[in-house]
C-alpha positions as CSV (number, residue, x, y, z in Angstrom):
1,X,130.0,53.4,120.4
2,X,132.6,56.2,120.2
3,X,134.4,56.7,116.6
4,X,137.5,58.9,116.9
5,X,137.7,62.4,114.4
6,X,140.5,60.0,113.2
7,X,138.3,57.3,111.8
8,X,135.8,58.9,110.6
9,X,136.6,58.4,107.0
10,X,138.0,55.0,106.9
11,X,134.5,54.0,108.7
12,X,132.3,55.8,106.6
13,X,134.7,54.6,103.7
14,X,133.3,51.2,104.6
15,X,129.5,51.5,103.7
16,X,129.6,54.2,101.2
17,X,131.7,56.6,99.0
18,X,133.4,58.9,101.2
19,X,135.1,61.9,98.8
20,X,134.3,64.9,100.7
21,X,136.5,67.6,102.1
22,X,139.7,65.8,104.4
23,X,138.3,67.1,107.5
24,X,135.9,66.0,110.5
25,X,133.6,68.9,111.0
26,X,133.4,69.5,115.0
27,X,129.7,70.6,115.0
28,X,130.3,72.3,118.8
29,X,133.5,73.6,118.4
30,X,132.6,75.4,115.3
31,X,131.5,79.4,115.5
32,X,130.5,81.6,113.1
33,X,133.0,81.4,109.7
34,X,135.6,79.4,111.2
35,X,134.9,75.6,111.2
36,X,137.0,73.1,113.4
37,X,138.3,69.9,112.0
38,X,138.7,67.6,114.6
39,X,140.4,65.3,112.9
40,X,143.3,67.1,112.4
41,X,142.9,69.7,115.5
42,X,142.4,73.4,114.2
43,X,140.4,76.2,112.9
44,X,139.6,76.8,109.1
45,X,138.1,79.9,107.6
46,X,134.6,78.8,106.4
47,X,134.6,79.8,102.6
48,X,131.8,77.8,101.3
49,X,129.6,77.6,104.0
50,X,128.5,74.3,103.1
51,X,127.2,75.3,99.5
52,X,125.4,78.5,101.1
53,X,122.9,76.7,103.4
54,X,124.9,78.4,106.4
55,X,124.8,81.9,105.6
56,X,124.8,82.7,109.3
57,X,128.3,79.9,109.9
58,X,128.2,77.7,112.7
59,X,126.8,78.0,116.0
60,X,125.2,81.5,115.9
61,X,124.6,83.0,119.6
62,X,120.8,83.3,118.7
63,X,120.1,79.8,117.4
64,X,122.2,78.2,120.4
65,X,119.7,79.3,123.5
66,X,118.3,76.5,125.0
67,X,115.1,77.9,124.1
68,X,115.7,77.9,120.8
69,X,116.8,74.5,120.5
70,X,114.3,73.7,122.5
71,X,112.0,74.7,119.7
72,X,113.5,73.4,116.5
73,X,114.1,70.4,118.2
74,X,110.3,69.9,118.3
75,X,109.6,71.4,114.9
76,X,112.4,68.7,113.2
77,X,111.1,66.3,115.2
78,X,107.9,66.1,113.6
79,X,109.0,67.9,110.1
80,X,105.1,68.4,109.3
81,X,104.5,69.1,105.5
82,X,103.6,72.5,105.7
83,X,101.9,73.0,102.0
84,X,99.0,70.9,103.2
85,X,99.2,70.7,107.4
86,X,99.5,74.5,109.2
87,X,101.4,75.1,112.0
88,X,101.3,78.4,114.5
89,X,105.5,78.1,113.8
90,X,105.1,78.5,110.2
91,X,103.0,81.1,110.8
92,X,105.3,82.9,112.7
93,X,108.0,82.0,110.4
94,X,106.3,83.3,107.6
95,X,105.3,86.2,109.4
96,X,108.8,87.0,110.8
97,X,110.2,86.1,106.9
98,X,107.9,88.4,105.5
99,X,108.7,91.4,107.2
100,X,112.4,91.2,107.4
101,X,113.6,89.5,104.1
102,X,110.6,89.9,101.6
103,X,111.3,92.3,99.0
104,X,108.7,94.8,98.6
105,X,107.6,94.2,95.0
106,X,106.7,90.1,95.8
107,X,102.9,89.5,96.9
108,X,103.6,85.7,97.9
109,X,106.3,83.0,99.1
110,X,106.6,80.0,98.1
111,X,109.2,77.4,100.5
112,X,110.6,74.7,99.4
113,X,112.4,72.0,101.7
114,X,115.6,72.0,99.2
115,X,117.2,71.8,96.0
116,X,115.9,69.2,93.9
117,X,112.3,70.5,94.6
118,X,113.3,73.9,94.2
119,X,114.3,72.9,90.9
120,X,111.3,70.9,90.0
121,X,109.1,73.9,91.4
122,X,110.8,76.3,89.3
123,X,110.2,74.0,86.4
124,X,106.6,73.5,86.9
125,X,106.5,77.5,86.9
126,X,108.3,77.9,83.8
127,X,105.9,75.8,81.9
128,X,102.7,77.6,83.5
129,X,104.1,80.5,82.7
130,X,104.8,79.8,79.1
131,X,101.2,77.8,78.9
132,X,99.8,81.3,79.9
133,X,102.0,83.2,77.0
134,X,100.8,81.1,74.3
135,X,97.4,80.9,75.7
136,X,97.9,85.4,75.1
């Protein structure tokens, strides 16, 4: 089954509420901060970056080698739930994290798979912390 850029909306419109941007995102065509609709055949400059989850835009050289595919392809795959299962990738995630993007001052990360349990997370640590001021 092939669905044209064209009909993208009007079939997604059929099975569930479809009022995003009125563009088809071309998920190859796409580099860095300029996104390709498809729909309507041009470039766009990327200014939201999908909410920030794309700091790096689309299709960065280093995350297109087949290697590197290769790899992500097998950690998605499996999407293991790394607060209770270790993996030697986290580790080198974590490892690779740390000593590139941690801030000096911070002893430990915590990761989170997204918003709403970033928010609940950062919740949960609001009341500890407050439980420990009033216990002071």
């Amino acid at each position: 089954m092939t669905i044209k850029p064209t009909e993208v909306h009007t079939t997604l419109g059929k099975y569930m509420l479809a009022d995003g941007f009125d563009l088809v995102l071309d998920l190859k065509k796409s580099k860095g901060c300029r996104i390709y609709d498809s729909r309507a055949g041009r470039y766009l400059l990327d200014g939201f970056s999908f909410f920030a989850t794309a700091p790096l835009g689309c299709n960065h050289p280093a995350m297109t080698t087949p290697d590197f595919i290769r790899k992500m392809g097998e950690i998605a795959i499996n999407n293991p739930t790394n607060s209770d299962v270790y993996t030697v990738e986290m580790a080198e995630f974590v490892d690779a994290f740390a000593k590139h993007a941690m801030p000096g001052h911070f002893h430990h990360l915590f990761f989170v798979a997204g918003g709403a349990l970033a928010i609940e997370n950062g919740i949960k640590t609001a009341f500890d912390w407050k439980i420990r001021k009033n216990i002071e």
